[in-house]
N, C-alpha and C positions, 0 to 999 in steps of 0.2 A: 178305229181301234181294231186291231186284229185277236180275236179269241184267241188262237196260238199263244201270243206273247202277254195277254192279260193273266191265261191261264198259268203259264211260267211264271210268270210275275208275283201272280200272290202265293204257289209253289213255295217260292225263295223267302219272299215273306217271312210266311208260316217256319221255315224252316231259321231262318233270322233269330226269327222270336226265341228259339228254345237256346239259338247262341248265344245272346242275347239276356234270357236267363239265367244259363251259368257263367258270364261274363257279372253280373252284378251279384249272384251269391259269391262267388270267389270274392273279390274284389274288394266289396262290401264286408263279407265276412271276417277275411282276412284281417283287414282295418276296423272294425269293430273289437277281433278280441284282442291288439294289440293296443289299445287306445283308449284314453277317457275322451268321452263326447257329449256335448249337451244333448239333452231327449230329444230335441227338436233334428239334429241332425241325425241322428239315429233313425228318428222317423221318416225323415227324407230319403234314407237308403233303404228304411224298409220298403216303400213309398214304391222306388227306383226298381224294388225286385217284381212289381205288377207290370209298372208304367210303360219300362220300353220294348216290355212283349205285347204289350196291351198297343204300343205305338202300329206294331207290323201288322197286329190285325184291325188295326183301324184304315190302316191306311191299305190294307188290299180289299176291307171291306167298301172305303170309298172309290178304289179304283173298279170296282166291279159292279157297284151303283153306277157310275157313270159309264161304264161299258156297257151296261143293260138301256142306259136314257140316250145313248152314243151319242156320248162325247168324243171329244177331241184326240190326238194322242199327244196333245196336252197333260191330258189327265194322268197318265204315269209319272208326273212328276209328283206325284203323290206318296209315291215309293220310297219318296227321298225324307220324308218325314219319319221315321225311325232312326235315321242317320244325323240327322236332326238333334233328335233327343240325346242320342248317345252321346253326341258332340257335347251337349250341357251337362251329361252324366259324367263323362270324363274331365271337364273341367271343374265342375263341382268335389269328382273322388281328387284330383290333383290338390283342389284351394284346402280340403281335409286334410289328405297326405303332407303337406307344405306345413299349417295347423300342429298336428301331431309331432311333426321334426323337431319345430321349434319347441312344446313343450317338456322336451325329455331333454 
């Protein structure tokens, strides 16, 4: 693993994180004040506004554990675990959005 590109790596991260951020306030918010929604779903998007910044800095902080124990370059696929969550975050705001249609 090359420091160079670890170093970029969790860069982008970190920088992910804060898009990431305001990808689920918007998003989340938006659909909150347009919508009734059980508390439980509600909680999931509150949940959703830690979780998938909380993803990019897990995931550059295991990439840089393992660049420190050097590992593999393997191990940047690790990067891909933010991309990950969002994927579940975006189909979860879609199964809500779908949800909402029908109820009005």
């Amino acid at each position: 693993m090359s420091i160079g590109w670890t170093v970029l790596g969790t860069l982008g991260q970190l920088m992910l994180a804060h898009v990431l951020f305001m990808l689920v306030a918007f998003s989340a918010g938006g659909l909150a004040n347009g919508g009734q929604f059980r508390r439980v779903q509600m909680k999931i998007l509150d949940l959703s506004l830690f979780a998938l910044p909380g993803s990019c800095v897990l995931s550059a902080a295991i990439v840089l554990y393992l660049h420190w124990r050097g590992g593999s370059a393997l191990s940047y696929g690790w990067y891909g675990l933010p991309l990950a969550a969002t994927a579940l975050y975006l189909t979860y705001l879609h199964l809500l959005i779908r949800q909402s249609r029908r109820g009005q």
